[in-house]
N, C-alpha and C positions, 0 to 999 in steps of 0.2 A: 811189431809195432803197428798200432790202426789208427788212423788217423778221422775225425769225422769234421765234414764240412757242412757249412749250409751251399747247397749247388745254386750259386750264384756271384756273378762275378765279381773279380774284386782286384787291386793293383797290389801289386808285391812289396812298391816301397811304402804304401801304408799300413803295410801289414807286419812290420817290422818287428822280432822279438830281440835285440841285439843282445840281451844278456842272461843269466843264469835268470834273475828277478828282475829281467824285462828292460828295466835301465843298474846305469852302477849304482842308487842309493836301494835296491831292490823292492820296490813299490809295487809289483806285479799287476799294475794298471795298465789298461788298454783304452782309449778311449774310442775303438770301433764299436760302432751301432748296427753291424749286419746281424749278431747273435741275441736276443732278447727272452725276457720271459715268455714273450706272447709264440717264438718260435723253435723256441729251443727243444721243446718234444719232437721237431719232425727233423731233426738232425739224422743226417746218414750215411753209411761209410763211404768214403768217395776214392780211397786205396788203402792196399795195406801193404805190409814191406817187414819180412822177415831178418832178422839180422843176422843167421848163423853164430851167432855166437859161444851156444851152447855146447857145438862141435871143435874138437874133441872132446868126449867125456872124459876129464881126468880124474873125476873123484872132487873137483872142484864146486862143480855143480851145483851143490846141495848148499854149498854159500852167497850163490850167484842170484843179484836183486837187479832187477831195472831199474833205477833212481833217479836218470837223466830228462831232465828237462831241456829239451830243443833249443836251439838259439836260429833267429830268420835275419839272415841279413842279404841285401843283394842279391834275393832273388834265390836263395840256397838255402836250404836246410840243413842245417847240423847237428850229430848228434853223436854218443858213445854210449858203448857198451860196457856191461861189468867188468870185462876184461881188456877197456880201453882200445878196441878199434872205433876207430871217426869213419861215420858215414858221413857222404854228399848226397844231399836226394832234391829232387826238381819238387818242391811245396805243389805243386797242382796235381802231379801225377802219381807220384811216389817212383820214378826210376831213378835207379843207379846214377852219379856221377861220377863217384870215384870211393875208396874205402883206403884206409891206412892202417895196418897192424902194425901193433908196436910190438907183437910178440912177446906178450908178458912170460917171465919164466912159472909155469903151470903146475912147476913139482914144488913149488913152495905152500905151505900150509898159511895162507894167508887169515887176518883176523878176521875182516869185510872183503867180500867180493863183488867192487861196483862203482861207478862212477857218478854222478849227478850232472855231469856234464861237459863241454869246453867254453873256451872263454876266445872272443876275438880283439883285433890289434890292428891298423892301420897305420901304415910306417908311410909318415909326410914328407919324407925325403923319398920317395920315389913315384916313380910314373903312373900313367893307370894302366898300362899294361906290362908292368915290371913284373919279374919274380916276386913272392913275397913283399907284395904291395901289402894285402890282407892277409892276417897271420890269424890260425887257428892252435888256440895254445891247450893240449890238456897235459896233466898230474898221471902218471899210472901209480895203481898197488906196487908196482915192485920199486916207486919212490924213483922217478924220472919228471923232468919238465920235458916237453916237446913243442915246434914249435913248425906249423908245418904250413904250404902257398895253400890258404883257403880255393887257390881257383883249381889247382889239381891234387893237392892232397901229399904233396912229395915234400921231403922236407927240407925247411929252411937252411941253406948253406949259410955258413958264416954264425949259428947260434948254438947245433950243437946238440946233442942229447944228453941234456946234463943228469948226473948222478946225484941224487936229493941225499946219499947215505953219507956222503963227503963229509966230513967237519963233523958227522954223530959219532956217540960212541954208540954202536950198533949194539944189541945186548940177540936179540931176535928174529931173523932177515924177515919172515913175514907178517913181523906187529910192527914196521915201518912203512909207512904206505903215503898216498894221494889219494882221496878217494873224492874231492869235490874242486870244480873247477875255480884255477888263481884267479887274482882280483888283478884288474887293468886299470891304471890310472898313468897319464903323462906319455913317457916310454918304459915304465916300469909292469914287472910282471911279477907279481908276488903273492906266494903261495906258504900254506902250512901244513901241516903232515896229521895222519890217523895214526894212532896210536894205541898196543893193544891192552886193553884194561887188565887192572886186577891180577900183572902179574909177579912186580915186584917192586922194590924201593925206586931200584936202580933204573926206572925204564927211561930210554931217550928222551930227553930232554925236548920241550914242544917250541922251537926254534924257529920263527919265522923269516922266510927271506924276503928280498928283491932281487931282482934279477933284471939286465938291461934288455930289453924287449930285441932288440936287433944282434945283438951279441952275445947273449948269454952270460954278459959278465954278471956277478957275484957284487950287489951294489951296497946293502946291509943287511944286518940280521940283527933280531930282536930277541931276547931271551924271556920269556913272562915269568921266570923263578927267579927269586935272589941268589947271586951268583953264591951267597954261603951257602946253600941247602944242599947239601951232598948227599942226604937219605931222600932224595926225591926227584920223580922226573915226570914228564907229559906236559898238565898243564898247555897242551896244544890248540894250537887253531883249527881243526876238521874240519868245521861247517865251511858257509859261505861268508866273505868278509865284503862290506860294502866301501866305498868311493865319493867323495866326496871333491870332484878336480877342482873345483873355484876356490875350495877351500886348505887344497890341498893337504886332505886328511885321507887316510885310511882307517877304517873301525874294523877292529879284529874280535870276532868273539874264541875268547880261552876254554877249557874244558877244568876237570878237576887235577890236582897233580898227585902221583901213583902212591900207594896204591888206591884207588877209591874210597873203602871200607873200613879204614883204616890208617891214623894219621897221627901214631904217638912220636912217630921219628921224624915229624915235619911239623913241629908244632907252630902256631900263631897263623896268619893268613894267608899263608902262603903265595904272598907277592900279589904278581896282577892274576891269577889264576881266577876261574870263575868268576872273569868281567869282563866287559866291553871296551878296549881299548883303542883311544885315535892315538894315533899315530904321526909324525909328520911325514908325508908320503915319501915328498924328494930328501930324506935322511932317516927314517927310522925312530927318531928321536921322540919320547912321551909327551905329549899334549896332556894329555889327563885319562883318567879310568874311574870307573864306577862297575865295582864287585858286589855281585847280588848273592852270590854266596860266600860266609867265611867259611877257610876251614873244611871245605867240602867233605863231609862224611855217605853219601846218599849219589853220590854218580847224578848230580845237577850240573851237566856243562852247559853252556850255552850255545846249544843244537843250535838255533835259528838263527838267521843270517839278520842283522841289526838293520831296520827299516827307517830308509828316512824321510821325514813329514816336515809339514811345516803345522806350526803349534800357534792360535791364538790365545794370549793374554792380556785382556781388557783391549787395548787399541792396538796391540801390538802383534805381529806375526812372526812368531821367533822360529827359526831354523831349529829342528830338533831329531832326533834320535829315539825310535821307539824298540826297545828292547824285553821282546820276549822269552818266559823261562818254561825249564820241563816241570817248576813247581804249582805252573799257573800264574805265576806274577808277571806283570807288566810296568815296565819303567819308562816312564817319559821323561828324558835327560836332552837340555840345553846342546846343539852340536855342537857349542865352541868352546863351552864349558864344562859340560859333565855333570852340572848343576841338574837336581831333579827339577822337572818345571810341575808336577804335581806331588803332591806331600810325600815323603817316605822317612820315615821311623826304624828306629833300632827298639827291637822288641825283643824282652830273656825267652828264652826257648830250654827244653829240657836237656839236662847234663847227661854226659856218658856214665853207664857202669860198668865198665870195661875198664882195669887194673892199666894204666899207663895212658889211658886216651883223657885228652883235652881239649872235647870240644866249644865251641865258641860259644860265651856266654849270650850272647845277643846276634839277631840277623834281623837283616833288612826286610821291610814288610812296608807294600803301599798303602796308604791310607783311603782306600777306596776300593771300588770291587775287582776281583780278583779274575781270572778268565777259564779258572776250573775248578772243580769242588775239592776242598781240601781240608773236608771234618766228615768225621762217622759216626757210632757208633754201633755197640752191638748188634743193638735193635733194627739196623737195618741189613743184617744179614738176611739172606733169600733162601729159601729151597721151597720145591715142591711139596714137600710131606712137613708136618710139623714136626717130624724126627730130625729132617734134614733140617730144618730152622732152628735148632735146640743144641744138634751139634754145630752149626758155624758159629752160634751166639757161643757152646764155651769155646770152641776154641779161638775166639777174637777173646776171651776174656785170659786167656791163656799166653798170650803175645804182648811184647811190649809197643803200648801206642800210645802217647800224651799229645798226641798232634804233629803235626807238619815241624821237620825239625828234630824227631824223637832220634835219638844217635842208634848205630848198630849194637847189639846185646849179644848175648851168648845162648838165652833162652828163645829168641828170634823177635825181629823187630818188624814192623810194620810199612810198608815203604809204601806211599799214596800222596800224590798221583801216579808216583811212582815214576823209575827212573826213564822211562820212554813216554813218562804221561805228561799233560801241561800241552804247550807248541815247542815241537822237533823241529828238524831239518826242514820241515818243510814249507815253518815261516808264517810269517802275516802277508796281509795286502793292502795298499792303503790307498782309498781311493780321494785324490784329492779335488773332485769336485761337489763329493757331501760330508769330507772333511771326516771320512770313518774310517777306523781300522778292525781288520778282521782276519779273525786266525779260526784255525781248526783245532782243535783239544784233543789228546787221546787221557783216557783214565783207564790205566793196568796196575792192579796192586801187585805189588807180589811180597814175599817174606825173605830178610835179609837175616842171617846168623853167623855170628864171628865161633868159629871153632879152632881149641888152640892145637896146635900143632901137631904135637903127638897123639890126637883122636884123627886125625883127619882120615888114615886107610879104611880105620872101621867105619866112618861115616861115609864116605867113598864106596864102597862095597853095600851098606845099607841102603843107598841111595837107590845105585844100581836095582835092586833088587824089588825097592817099595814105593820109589819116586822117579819116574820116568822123565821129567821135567826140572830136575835138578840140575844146577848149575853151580860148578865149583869156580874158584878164584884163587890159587896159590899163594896171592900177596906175600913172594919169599922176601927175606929180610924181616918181616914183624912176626910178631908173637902167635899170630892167629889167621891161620884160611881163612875163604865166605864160602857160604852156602847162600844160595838164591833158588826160590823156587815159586809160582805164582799165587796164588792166595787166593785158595777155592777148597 
């Protein structure tokens, strides 16, 4: 980890990052003025600090991403690792305070190998030099809450190392996971689980908790499926979920429900799945939801941690809710209501041709600009030679693509912005003193193909052989594996 500074001084409590997104509505504003355009090129390293993390190589490795975004409170630095050990690091120097391994078990074949971060907690019934006055809470992969004295790193007595696999029906041990730090509101600690795709009907159900910050009790849980849907699971919370304490809401963003690619055994909208759901904090209970995808067929969850703004309309300054997708879209929803505050339309999109699938005749679409490009054509395929421009033109003409929305095929479909394109995990920022919001975009095509079952070894073995970049999906329980592979 390198850290760069401007070498100039500065105080710790105004330097404060206390959360994943900087505050709980994740706004990832700062309003310090030592970093500017005018000086920002002469930035330089001022330490740096290895986290061993990588040691031992298990064979794990090759999954292992740094995700974590720091949190500064008090004068400390905090931070995790893929593998869920918390560091303490002195912000000016970069030395050691202290580290906590939770020991993740390393012979598991895990989905994601990685954390995004911890979360902190201040318990008002205690001193300011009690134990576990400040609580550092993170999630590991092997599906644990932890909750440990931010001043030495040891863990909290009295809360417990709770086991997140409790109450599942496990199908998997390592496509159950934490991989992004709980959300803190009150004395609640409440966290959602990763989930691993595309592997069958029946995956874990995406079950949110609460948990009582000081005890570890078990306070509610939240279901995002209809409790009838028995061909289906996930549907989970992975990203990061935002907080709203004055209003005592939590906003949970959902993913798709399993298997991705496929959705003839879950038919209709599958509950609160691919939406932004508040919550009432102190019970669990639905305040309302707004789903920006029905039906999810294209692995559209809702990466990005739900951003909150304040929204002017005519004289008025309404609390709001800005929610970004991996298709590009952007929804500005009322906080108390769910109410779009700028237009959004139900617009028909193309049908499946896929024997049993029924996908949604209509999806949600802003009536305004979009935050990523989401039309093509042939004609802008690329290559060097005009051979190479000749064959990417047929073979776009060769693929099924009607636009944004086009369902999975059998002959291969076209997936753009694609399912890691749009804003991910890693969110907007909104700066509320010129009232903008702003996000990062990636655009990765790639090509999705529904193959029915009994082809699947000879495509498997083809693959092997002529597609090095090929990506299978067993989606057991339906009719038909995925093939995914990039689109070049």
């Amino acid at each position: 980890m390198s850290v760069l500074l401007l070498l100039l001084a500065f105080s710790a409590s105004d330097n404060d990052w206390p959360a994943y997104g900087h505050d709980a509505g994740g706004t990832r504003y700062s309003p310090l003025a030592q970093i500017t355009r005018d000086n920002v090129a002469r930035l330089k390293p001022a330490w740096e600090y290895h986290t061993g993390a990588l040691k031992p190589d298990t064979g794990l490795n090759r999954k292992a991403a740094f995700e974590a975004t720091p949190i500064l409170v008090e004068g400390t630095l905090y931070l995790s690792t893929p593998f869920d050990q918390v560091i303490a690091l002195d912000p000016s120097s970069g030395k050691e305070r202290w580290v906590f391994d939770p020991k993740v078990d390393r012979s598991q074949d895990y989905s994601e190998v990685t954390s995004r971060g911890v979360s902190t907690w201040v318990d008002s019934k205690r001193g300011k030099d009690d134990p576990c006055r400040r609580r550092i809470f993170i999630g590991t992969i092997d599906a644990r809450l932890i909750a440990l004295d931010a001043a030495t790193g040891k863990l909290c007595d009295g809360f417990g190392d709770i086991d997140l696999t409790r109450g599942v029906s496990l199908k998997d041990r390592g496509d159950y996971q934490v991989t992004s730090p709980p959300a803190v509101i009150g004395d609640l600690v409440i966290t959602g689980s990763s989930i691993g795709d595309n592997r069958r009907t029946d995956s874990e159900r995406g079950i949110v908790r609460a948990f009582d910050a000081r005890t570890g009790k078990l306070r509610w849980s939240f279901d995002p499926l209809p409790a009838g849907l028995k061909d289906a699971g996930a549907a989970n919370a992975w990203s990061v979920m935002s907080t709203d304490p004055g209003r005592d809401l939590v906003f949970v963003p959902t993913g798709s429900a399993s298997p991705d690619f496929y959705g003839g055994q879950r038919p209709g909208n599958n509950g609160y799945a691919n939406s932004v759901v508040a919550l009432r904090a102190s019970t669990g209970a639905v305040v309302w939801h707004f789903q920006v995808v029905h039906h999810d067929l294209w692995d559209y969850d809702l990466a990005s941690q739900p951003t909150l703004i304040t929204f002017r309309r005519g004289d008025r300054i309404v609390p709001a809710v800005a929610v970004t997708g991996k298709n590009g879209h952007l929804f500005v929803l009322d906080r108390e209501t769910g109410k779009p505050l700028l237009p959004v339309e139900e617009r028909p999109v193309p049908k499946s041709k896929v024997p049993g699938e029924e996908a949604s005749p209509t999806q949600p679409f802003p009536k305004y600009d979009v935050l990523a490009p989401q039309k093509f054509t042939a004609e802008d395929a690329w290559g060097i030679t005009p051979e190479e421009r000749t064959w990417c033109k047929e073979r776009l003409d060769r693929l099924d693509w009607r636009g944004l929305f086009t369902p999975p095929s059998l002959e291969g479909t076209i997936m753009f912005p694609g399912n890691v394109g749009g804003v991910n995990w890693g969110s907007g920022a909104y700066d509320p003193e010129r009232g903008l919001l702003v996000a990062a975009t990636n655009r990765l095509s790639t090509i999705v193909r529904l193959i029915p079952r009994e082809k699947l070894s000879e495509e498997v073995k083809t693959a092997r052989q002529n597609r090095f970049d090929a990506e299978f999906g067993i989606q057991r329980g339906t009719p038909y594996a995925m093939v995914r592979e990039h689109l070049r």
